[in-house]
C-alpha positions as MATLAB code, in Angstrom:
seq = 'XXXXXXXXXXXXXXXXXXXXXXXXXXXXXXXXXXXXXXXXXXXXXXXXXXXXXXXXXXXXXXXXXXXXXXXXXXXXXXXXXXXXXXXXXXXXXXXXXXXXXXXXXXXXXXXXXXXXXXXXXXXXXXXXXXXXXXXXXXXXXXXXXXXXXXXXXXXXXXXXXXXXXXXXXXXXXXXXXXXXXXXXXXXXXXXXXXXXXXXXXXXXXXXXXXXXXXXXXXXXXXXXXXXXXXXXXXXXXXXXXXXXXXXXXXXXXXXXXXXXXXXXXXXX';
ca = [
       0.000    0.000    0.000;
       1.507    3.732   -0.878;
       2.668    5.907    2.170;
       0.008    8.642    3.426;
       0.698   11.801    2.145;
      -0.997   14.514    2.772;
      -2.046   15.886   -0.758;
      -5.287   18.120    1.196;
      -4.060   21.309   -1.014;
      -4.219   19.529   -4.191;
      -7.303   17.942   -3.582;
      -9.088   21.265   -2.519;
      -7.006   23.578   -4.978;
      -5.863   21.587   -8.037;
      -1.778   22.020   -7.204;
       0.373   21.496   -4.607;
       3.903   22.358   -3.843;
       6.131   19.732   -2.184;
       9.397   20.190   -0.883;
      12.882   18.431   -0.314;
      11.500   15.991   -3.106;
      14.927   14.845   -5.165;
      18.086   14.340   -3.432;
      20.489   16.800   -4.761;
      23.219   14.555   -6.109;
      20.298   14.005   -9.251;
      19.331   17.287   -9.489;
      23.001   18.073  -10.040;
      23.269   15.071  -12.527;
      20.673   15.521  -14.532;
      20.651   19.370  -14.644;
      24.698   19.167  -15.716;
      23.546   16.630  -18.489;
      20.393   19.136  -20.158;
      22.654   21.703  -19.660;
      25.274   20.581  -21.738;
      22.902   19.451  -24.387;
      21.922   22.842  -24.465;
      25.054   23.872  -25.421;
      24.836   21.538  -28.252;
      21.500   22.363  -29.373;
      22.583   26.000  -29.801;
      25.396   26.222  -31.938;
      23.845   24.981  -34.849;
      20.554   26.933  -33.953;
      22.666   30.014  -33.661;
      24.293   29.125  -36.891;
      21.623   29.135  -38.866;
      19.702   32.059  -38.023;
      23.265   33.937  -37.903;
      23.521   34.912  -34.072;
      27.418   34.499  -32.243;
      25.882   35.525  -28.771;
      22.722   33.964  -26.487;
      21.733   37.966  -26.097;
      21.247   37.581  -29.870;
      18.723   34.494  -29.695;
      16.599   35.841  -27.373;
      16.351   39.052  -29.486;
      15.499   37.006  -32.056;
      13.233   34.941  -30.425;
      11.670   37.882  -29.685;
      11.471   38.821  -33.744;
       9.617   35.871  -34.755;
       6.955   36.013  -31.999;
       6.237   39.270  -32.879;
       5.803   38.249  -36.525;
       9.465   39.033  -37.947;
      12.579   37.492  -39.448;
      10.952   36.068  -42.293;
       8.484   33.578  -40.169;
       9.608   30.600  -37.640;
       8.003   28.364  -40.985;
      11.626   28.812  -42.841;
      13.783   27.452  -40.302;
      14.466   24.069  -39.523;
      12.629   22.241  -37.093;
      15.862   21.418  -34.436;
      16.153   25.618  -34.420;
      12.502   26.128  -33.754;
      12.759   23.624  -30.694;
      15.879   25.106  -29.599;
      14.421   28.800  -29.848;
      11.210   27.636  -28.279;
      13.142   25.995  -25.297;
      12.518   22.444  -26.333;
      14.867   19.734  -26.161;
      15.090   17.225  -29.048;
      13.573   13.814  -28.862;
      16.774   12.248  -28.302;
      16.912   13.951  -25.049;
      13.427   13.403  -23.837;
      14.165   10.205  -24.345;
      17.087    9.615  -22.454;
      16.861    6.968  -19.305;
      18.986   10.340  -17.275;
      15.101   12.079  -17.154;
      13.965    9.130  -15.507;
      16.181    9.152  -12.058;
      14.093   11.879  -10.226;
      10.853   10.321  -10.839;
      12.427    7.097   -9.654;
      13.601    8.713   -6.110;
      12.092    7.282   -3.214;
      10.279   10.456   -2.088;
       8.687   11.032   -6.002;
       7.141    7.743   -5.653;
       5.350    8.357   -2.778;
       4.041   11.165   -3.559;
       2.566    9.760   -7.205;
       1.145    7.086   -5.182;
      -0.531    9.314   -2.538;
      -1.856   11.526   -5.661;
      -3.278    8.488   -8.247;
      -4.175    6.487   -5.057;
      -2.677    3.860   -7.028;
       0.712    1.335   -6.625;
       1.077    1.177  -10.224;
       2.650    4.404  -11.929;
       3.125    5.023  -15.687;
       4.810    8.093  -17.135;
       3.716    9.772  -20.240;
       6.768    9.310  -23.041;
       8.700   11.049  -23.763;
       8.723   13.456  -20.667;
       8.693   17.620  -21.845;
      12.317   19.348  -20.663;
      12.411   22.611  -21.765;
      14.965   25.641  -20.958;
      14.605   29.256  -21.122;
      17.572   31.696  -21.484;
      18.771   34.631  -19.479;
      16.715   37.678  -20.149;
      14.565   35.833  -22.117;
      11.124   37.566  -21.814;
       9.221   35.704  -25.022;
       9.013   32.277  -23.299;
       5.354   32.912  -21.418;
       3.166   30.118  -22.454;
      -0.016   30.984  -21.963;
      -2.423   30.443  -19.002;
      -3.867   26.859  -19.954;
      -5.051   23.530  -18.893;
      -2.928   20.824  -19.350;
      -5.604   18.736  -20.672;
      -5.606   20.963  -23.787;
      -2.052   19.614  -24.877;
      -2.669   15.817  -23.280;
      -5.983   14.230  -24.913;
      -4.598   11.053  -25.044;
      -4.807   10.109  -21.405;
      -7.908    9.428  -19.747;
      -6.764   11.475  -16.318;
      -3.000   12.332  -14.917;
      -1.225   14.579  -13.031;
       1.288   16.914  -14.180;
       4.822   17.040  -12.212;
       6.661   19.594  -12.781;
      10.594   19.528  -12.003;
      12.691   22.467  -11.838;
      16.456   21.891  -11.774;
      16.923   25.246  -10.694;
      15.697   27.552   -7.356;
      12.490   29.071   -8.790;
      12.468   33.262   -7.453;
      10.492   36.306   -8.939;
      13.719   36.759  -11.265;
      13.741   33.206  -12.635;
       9.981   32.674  -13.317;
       8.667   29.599  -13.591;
       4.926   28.454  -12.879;
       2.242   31.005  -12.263;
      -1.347   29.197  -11.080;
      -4.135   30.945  -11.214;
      -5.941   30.548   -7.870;
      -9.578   29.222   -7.582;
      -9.311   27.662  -10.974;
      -8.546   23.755   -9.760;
     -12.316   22.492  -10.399;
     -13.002   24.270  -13.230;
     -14.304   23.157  -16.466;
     -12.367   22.524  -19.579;
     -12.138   25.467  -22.104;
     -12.217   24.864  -25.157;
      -8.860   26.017  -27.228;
      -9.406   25.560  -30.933;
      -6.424   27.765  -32.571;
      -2.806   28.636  -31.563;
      -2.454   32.513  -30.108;
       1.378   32.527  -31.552;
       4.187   30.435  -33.483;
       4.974   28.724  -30.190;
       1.782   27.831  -27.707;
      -1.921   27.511  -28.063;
      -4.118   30.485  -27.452;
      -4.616   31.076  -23.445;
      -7.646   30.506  -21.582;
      -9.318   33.126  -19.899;
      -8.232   34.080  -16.274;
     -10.693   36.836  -15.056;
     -11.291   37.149  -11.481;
      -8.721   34.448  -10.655;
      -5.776   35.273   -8.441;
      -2.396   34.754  -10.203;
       0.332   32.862   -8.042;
       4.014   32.731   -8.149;
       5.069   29.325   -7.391;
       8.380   29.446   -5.861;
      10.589   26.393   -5.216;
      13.677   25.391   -4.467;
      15.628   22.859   -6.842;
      14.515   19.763   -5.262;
      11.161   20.713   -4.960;
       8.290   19.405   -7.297;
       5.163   21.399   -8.022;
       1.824   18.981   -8.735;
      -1.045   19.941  -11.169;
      -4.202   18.135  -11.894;
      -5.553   18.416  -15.693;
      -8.095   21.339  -15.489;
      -6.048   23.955  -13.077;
      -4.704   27.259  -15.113;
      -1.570   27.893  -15.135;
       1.418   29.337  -17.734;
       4.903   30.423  -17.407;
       6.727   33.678  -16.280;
       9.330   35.395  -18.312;
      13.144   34.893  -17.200;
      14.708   37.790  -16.017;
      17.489   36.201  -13.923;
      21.030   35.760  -15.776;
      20.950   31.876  -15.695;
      19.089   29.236  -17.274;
      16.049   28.200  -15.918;
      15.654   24.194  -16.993;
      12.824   21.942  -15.769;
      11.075   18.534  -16.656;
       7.760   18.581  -17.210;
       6.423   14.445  -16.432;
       2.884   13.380  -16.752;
       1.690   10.623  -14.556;
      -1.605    8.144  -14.627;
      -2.041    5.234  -12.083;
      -4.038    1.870  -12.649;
      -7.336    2.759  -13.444;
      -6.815    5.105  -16.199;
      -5.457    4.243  -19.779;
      -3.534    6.429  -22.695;
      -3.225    6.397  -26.420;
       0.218    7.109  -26.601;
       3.883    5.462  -25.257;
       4.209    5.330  -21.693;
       6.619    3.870  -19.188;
       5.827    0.931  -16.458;
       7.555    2.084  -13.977;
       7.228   -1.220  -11.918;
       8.691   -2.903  -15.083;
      10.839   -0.463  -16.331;
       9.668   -0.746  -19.248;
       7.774    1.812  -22.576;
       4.837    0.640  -23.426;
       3.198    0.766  -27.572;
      -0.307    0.521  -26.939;
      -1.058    0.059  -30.170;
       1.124   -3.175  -30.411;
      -1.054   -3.860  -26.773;
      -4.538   -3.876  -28.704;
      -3.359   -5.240  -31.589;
];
């Protein structure tokens, strides 16, 4: 049977903040290893749309959302991951996402939240990065259901690999929001994200964490992301979790088994 944990916040409000999650020795690990594929992401990004300096990206990340530099449709589609903050499928991939979901305290507290001993993980998990200064790399207030149709319920754990302040951003909920029904999203609002759901009379808040911490979301709570005005990196793992009862369309990992799942090749 899981451990008790007391998950009365998410519950009641649709998130929940918990702390001293991931032993530090894998947040270290796994934030060295996106960093340096950042690094090597870049360089060819930066190549091609003929930037030398990160100060140069973000201006021109800045360019195409506002509808300039000839349109994010001409470049290739590595540079408009690495300009969105997306790392490449190779990386989502990797088994080196997988260690703090597999750390003794994550477990318990997927098992407290799905009520369930079984965990799978959506595949691949999201990592994305945002530069220094980079004040373009707001998605939207949204549900997370809008982007995840192919699971029946989850939770959403998000993973920052760095401390989350006001200069770093990060996750922004929108307060009373946690029960509230889906809204519909039918068109994109920019070359990145889909177009944001509204947020009147909700009250926005600033989600700060330490690196170590992890911040839980149900499907239907608003949220988006803050702009990074700090002069590091912010980089974070965004995993989606179902437990026993509930069923998805797409890869996901047995976590028991240690092993991806096709459904398809299930059914068929």
């Amino acid at each position: 049977m899981y451990e008790k944990i007391d998950i009365s916040k998410f519950q009641s409000d649709g998130y929940q903040i918990f702390e001293n999650v991931i032993p530090p020795d894998i947040i270290i690990e796994v934030r060295n290893f996106l960093s340096q594929q950042i690094t090597e992401t870049f360089e060819p990004a930066k190549r091609e749309i003929g930037c030398t300096l990160d100060s140069d990206v973000v201006r021109v990340i800045g360019d195409i959302a506002a509808g300039r530099h000839g349109g994010v449709e001409s470049l290739s589609k590595s540079t408009r991951d690495a300009l969105s903050g997306h790392f490449s499928l190779e990386v989502r991939l990797s088994q080196m996402l997988w260690k703090a979901p597999y750390s003794e305290r994550f477990q318990a507290i997927l098992k407290g939240l799905l009520a369930s001993d079984e965990l799978y993980m959506h595949m691949p998990p999201t990592a994305r990065y945002v530069l220094p200064g980079n004040i373009h790399a707001d998605v939207p207030p949204h549900q997370d259901i809008s982007y995840n149709r192919h699971m029946s319920n989850f939770v959403t754990i998000w993973v920052p690999f760095v401390d989350i302040d006001d200069a770093c951003g990060g996750i922004t909920i929108f307060e009373g929001s946690g029960q509230a029904p889906e809204h519909p999203v039918e068109h994109a609002s920019s070359v990145f994200w889909l177009q944001g759901v509204p947020t009147e009379g909700l009250r926005p808040v600033h989600c700060k964490m330490k690196a170590g911490s992890v911040l839980a979301l149900n499907k239907l709570v608003i949220h988006g992301s803050a702009a990074n005005l700090s002069n590091h990196t912010r980089i974070s793992i965004d995993f989606r979790f179902f437990g026993v009862s509930d069923r998805s369309t797409k890869h996901y990992l047995d976590m028991k088994r240690r092993l991806v799942i096709n459904p398809e090749q299930v059914m068929s």
